[in-house]
LUMTOR-443841 format. One record per residue (C-alpha): z, y, x; residue number from 1. Coordinates in nm, 2 decimals, decimal comma, always signed. Layout:
NODE     c3     c2     c1   n
NODE      Z      Y      X NUM
...
This chain:
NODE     c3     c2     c1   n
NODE  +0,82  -4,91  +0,36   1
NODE  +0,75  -4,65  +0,68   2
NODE  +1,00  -4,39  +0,69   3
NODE  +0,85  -4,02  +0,58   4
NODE  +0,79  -3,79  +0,90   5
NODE  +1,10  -3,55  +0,90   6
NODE  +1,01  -3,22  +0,75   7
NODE  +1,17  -2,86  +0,85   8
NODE  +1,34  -2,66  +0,61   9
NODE  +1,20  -2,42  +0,45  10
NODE  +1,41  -2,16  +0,66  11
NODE  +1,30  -2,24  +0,97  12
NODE  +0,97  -2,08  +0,89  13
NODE  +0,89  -1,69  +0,98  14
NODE  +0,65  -1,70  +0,68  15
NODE  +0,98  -1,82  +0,46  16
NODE  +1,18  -1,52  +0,59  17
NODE  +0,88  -1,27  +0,59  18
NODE  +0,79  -1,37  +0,24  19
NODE  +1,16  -1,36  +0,13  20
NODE  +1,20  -0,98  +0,27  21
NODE  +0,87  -0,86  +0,17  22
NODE  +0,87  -0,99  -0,18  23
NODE  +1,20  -0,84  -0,23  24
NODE  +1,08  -0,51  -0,02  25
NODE  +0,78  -0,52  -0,26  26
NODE  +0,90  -0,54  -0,63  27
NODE  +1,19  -0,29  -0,54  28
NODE  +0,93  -0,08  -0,45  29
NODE  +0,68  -0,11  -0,76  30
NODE  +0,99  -0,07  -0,97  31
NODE  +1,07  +0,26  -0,87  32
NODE  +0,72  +0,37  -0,87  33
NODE  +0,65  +0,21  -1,23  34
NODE  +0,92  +0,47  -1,32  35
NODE  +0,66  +0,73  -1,19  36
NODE  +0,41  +0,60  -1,35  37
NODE  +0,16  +0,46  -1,05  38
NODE  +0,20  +0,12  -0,92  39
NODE  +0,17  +0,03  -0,57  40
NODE  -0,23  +0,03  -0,53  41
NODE  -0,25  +0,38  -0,68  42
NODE  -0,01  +0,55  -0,47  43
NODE  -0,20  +0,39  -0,15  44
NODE  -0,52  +0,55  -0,30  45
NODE  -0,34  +0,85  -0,39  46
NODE  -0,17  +0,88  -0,04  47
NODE  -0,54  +0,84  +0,15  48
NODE  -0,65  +1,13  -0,02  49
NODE  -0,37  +1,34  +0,02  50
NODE  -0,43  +1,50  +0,33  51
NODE  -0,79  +1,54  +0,30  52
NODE  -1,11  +1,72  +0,17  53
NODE  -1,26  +1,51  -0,11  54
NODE  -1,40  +1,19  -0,01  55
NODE  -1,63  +0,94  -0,07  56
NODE  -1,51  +0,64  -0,25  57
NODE  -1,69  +0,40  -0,02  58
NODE  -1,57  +0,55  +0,28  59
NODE  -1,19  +0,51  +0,13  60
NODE  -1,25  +0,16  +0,06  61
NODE  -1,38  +0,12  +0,46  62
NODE  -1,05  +0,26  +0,51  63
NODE  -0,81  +0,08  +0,30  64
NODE  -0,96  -0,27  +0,35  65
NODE  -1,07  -0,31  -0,01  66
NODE  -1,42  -0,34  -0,24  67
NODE  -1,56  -0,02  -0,40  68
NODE  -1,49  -0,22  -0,70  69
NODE  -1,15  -0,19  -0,64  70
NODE  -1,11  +0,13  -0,53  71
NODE  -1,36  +0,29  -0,86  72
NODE  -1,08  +0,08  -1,05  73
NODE  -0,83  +0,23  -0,91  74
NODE  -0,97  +0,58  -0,97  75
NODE  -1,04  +0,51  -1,31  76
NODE  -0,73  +0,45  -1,36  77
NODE  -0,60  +0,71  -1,20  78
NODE  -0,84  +0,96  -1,38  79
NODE  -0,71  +0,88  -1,68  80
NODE  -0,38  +0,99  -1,58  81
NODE  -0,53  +1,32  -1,43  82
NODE  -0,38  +1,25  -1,15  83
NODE  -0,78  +1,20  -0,99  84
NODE  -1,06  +1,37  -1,01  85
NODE  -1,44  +1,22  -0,96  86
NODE  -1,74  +1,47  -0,85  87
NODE  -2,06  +1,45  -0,85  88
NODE  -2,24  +1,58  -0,53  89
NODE  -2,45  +1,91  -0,60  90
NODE  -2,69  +1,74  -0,36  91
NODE  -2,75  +1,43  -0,46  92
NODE  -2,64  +1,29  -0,83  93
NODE  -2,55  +0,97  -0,73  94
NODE  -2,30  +1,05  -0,46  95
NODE  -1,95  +1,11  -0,57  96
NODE  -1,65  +1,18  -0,36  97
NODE  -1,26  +1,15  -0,52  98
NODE  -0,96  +1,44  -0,50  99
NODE  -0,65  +1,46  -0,63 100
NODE  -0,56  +1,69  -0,87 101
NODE  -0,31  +1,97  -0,86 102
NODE  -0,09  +1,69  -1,03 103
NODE  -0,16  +1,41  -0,82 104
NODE  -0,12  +1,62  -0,49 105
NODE  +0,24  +1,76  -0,63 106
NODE  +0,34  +1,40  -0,71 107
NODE  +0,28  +1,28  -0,37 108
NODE  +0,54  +1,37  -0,20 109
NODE  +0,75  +1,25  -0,46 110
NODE  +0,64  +0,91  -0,42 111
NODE  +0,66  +0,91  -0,09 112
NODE  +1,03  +0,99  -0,09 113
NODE  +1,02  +0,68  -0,30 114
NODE  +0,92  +0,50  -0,05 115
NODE  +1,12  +0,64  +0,17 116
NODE  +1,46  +0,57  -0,03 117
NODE  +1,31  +0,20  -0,08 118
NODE  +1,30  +0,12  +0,27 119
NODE  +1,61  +0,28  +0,35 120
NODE  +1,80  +0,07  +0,10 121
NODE  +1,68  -0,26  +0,27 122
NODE  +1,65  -0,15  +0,61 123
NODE  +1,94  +0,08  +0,68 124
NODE  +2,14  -0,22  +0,79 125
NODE  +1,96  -0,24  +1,11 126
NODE  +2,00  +0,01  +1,43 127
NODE  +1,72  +0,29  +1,50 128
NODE  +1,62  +0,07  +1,79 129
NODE  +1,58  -0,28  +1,58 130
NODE  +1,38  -0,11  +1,29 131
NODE  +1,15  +0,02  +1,60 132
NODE  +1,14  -0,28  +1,75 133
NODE  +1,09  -0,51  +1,41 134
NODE  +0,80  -0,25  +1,33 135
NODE  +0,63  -0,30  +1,72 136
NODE  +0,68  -0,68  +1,63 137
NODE  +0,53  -0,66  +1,27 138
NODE  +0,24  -0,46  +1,43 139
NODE  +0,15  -0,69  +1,65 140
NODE  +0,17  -1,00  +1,44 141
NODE  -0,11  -0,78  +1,21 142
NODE  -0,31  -0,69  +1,51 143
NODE  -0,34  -1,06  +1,64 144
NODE  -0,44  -1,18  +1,28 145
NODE  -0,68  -0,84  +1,23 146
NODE  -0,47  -0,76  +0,92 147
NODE  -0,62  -0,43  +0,90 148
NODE  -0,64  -0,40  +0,50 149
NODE  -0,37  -0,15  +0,30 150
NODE  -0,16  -0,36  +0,12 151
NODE  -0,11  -0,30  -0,24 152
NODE  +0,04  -0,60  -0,41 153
């Protein structure tokens, strides 16, 4: 019987340690928004509308990496919680472009300092200059694979 070809640990994979930290990162995360309300998705939608006149919904999903399907989904959902509004253009019928409501655009910044308390609790550990230069790092890993889509899960 041949001997089996040895086999790293799992550890000694980036993709184990990135996985490990952004799962934990992740769920952390979609916890404390769930107490909000919103999940992960709809605070990226909410937060590319934030800032902005109302916009199409194609043009968002261009943006965020994602199908219209996803993104209409995502504004249904978010609709229903008023936090969203859908309108109709005056020009044409079949245009539409999404906005946040008075709601949604108050809540914002809230959520936001969610994020920001999430990523302080796992990242405060490290220095100003290793955050920076894990962030330069992480960018460039996305840029080399064209990782260019929002991500929401």
């Amino acid at each position: 019987m041949a001997s089996a070809p040895p086999v790293p640990d799992l550890t000694r994979h980036l993709g184990f340690w990135l996985r490990r930290v952004s799962n934990h990162v992740s769920h952390a995360f979609s916890v404390r928004l769930a107490g909000r309300g919103v999940t992960v998705a709809e605070w990226a939608l909410m937060r590319a509308l934030y800032d902005r006149a109302p916009h199409p919904p194609s043009r968002i999903a261009e943006e965020m990496g994602m199908t219209r399907g996803a993104i209409t989904r995502l504004a249904d959902r978010l609709i229903a919680k008023s936090l969203l509004v859908r309108t109709a253009s005056a020009s044409d019928g079949r245009a539409q472009t999404l906005a946040l409501t008075a709601a949604g655009r108050a809540l914002v910044p809230d959520l936001a300092a969610l994020a920001d308390a999430n990523d302080a609790a796992f990242f405060d550990g490290l220095t100003a200059a290793e955050r920076e230069t894990l962030e330069q790092l992480l960018r460039r890993v996305a840029e080399h694979g064209r990782m260019t889509a929002v991500p929401v899960e």
